[in-house]
Backbone as a chain_set.jsonl record, in Angstrom:
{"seq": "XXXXXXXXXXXXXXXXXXXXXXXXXXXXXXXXXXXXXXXXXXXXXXXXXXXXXXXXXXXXXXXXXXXXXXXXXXXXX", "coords": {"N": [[-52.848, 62.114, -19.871], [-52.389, 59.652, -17.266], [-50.821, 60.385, -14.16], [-49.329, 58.697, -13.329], [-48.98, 56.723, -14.932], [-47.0, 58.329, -17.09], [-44.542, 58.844, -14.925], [-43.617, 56.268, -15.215], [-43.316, 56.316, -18.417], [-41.294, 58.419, -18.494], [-38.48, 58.501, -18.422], [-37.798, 56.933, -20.867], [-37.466, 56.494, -24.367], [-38.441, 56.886, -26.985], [-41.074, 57.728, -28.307], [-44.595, 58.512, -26.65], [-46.736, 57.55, -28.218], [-45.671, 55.438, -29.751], [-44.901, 53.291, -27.707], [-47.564, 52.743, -26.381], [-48.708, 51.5, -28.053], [-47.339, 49.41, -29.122], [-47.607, 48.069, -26.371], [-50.098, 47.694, -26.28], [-51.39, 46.166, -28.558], [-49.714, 44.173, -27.633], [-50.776, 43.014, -25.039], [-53.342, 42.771, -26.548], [-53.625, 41.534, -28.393], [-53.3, 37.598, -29.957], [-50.341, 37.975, -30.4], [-46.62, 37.705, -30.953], [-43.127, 38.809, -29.636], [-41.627, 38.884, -31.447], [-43.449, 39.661, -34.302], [-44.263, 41.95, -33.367], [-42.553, 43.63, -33.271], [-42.197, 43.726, -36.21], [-44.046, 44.204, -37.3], [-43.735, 46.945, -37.031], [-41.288, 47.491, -38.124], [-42.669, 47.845, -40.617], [-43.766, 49.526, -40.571], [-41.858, 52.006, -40.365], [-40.987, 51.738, -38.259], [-37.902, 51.459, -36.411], [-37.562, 48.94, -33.848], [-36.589, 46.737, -30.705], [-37.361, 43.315, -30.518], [-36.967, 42.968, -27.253], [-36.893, 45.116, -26.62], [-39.837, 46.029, -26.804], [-40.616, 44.134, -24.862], [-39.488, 44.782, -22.67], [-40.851, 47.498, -22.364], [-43.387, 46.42, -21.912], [-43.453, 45.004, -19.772], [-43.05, 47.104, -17.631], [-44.968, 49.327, -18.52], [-47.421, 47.854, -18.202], [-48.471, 46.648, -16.071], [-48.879, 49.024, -14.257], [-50.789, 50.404, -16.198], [-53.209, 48.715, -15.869], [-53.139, 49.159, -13.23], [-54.434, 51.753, -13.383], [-56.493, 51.587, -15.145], [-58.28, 49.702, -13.36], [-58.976, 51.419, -11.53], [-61.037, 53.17, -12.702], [-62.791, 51.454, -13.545], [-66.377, 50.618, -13.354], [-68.499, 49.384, -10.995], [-69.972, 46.229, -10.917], [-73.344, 44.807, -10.512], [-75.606, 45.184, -7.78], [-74.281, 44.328, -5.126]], "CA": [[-52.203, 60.895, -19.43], [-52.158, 59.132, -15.982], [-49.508, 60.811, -13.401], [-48.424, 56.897, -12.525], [-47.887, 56.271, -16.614], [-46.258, 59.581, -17.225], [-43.53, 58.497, -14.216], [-42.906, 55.412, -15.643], [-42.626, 56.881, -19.014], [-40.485, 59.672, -18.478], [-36.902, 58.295, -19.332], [-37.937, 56.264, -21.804], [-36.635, 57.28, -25.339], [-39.115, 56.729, -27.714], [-42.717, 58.409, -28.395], [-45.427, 57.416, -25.793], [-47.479, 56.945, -29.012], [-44.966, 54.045, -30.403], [-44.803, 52.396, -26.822], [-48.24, 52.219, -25.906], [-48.996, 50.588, -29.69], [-46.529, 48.045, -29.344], [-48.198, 47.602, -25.377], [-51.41, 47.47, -26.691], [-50.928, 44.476, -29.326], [-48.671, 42.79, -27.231], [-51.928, 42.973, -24.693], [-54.553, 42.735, -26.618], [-53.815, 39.917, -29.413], [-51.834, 36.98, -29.591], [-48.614, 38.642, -31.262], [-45.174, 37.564, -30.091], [-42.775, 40.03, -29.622], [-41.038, 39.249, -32.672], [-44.427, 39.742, -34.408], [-44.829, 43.309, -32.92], [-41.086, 43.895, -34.001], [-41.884, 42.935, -37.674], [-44.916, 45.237, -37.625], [-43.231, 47.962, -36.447], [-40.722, 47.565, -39.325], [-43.312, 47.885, -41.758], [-44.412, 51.078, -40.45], [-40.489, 52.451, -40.381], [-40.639, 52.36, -36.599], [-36.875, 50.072, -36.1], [-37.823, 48.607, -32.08], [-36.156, 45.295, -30.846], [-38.211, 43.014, -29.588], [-36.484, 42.619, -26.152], [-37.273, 46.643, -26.02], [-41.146, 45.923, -26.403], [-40.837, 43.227, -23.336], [-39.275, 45.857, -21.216], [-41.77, 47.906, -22.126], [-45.011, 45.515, -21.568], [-43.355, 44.715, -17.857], [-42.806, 48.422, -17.073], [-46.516, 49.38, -18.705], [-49.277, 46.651, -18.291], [-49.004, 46.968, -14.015], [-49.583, 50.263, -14.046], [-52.193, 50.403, -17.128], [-54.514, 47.815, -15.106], [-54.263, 49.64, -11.88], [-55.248, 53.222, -13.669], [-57.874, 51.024, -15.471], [-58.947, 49.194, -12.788], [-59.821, 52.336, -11.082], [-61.96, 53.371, -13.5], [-63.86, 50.583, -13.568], [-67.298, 50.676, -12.747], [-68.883, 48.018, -10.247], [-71.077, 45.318, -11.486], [-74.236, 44.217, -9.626], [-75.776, 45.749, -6.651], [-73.57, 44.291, -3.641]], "C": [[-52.104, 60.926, -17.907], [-50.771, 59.957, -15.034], [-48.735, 59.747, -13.824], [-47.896, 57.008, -14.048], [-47.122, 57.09, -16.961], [-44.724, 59.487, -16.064], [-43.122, 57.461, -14.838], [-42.252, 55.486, -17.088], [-41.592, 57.94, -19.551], [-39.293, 59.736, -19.24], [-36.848, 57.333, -20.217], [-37.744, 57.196, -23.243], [-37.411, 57.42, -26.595], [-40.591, 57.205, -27.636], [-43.273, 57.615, -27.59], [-46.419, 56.821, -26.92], [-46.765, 54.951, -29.335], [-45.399, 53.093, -28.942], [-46.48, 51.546, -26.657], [-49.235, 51.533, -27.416], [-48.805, 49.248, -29.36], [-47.248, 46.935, -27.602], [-49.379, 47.005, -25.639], [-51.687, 46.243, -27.752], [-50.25, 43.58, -28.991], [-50.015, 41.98, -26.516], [-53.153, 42.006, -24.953], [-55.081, 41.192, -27.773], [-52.839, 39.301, -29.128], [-50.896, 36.911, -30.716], [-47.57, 37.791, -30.298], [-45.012, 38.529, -30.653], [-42.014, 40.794, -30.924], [-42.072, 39.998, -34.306], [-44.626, 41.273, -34.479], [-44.254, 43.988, -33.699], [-41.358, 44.353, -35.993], [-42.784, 44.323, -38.373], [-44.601, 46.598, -37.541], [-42.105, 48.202, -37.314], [-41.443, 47.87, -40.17], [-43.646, 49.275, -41.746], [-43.575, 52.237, -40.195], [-40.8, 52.595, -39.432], [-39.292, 50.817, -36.321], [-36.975, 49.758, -34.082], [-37.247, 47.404, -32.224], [-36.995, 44.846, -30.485], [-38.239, 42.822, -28.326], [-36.947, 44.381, -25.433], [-39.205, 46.554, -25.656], [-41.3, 45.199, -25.712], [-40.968, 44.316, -22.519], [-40.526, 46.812, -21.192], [-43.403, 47.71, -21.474], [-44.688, 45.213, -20.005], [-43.667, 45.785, -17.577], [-44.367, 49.305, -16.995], [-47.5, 48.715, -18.301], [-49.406, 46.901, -16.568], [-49.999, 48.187, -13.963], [-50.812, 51.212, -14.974], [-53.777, 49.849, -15.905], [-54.697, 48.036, -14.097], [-54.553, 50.609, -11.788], [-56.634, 52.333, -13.962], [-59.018, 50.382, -13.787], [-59.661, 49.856, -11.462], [-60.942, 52.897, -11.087], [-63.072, 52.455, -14.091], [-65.05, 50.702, -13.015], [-67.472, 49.246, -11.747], [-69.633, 47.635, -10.931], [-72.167, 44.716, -10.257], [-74.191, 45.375, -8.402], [-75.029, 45.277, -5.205], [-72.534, 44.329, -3.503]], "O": [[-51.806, 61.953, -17.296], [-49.678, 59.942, -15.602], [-47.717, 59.802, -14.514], [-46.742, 57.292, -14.369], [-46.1, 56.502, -17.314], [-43.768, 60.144, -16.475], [-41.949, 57.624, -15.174], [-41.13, 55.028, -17.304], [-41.221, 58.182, -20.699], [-38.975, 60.461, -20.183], [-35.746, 56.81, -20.385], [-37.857, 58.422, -23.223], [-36.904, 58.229, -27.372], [-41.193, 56.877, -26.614], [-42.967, 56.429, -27.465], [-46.931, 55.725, -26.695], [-47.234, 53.823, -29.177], [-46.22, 52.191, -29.111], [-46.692, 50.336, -26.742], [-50.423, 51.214, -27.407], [-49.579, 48.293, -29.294], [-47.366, 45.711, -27.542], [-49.654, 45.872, -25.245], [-52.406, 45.341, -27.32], [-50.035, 42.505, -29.55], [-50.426, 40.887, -26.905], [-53.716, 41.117, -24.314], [-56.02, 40.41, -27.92], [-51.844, 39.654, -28.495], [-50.737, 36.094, -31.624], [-47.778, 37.362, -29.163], [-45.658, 39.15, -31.496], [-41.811, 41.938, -31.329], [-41.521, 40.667, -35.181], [-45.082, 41.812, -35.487], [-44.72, 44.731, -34.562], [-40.724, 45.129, -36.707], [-42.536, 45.079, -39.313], [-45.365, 47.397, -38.083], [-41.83, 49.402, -37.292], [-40.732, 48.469, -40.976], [-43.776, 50.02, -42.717], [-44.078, 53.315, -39.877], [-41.082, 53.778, -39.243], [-39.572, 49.635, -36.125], [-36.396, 50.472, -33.263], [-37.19, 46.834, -33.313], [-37.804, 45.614, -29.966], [-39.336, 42.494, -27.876], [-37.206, 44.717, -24.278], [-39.744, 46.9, -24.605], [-42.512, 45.202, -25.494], [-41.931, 44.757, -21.891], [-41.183, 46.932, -20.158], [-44.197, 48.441, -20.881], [-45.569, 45.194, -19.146], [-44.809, 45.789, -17.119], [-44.869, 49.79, -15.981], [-48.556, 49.298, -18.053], [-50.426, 47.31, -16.014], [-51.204, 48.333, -13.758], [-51.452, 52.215, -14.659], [-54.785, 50.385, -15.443], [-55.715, 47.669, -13.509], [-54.961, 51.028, -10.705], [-57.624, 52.347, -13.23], [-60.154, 50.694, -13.43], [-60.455, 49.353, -10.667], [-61.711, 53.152, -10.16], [-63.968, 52.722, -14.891], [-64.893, 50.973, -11.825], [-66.714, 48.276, -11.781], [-70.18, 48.417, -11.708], [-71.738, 44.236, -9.208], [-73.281, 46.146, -8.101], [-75.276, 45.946, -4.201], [-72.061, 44.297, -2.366]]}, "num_chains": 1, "name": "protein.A"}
């Protein structure tokens, strides 16, 4: 894991697995949060949904500017 994500997850209370789940579907489809929430019941993980916001502010910055490191360039110029 990233230094940068590893600082922001530090005092957070919950598995980085659970977080970056609930980041990653908030992300990647269109879920609401209650949505995420619901799913995350099903799979005995109890999260609010106001906890997976905080999380998607606190995560997605600093996801997209590890990623966007790692991006290759496109085209020659």
């Amino acid at each position: 894991m990233n230094g940068a994500l590893r600082r922001v997850v530090k005092r957070l209370h919950y598995p980085i697995e659970i977080m970056l789940i609930c980041v990653r579907w908030y992300a990647a489809y269109p879920l609401s949060l209650r949505h995420i929430e619901e799913m995350m019941a099903e799979r005995g993980v109890e999260v609010d949904h106001a906890t997976i916001h905080r999380w998607a502010m606190k995560i997605l910055p600093v996801l997209a500017k590890v990623l966007r490191h790692r991006k290759r360039p496109v085209g020659s110029s």
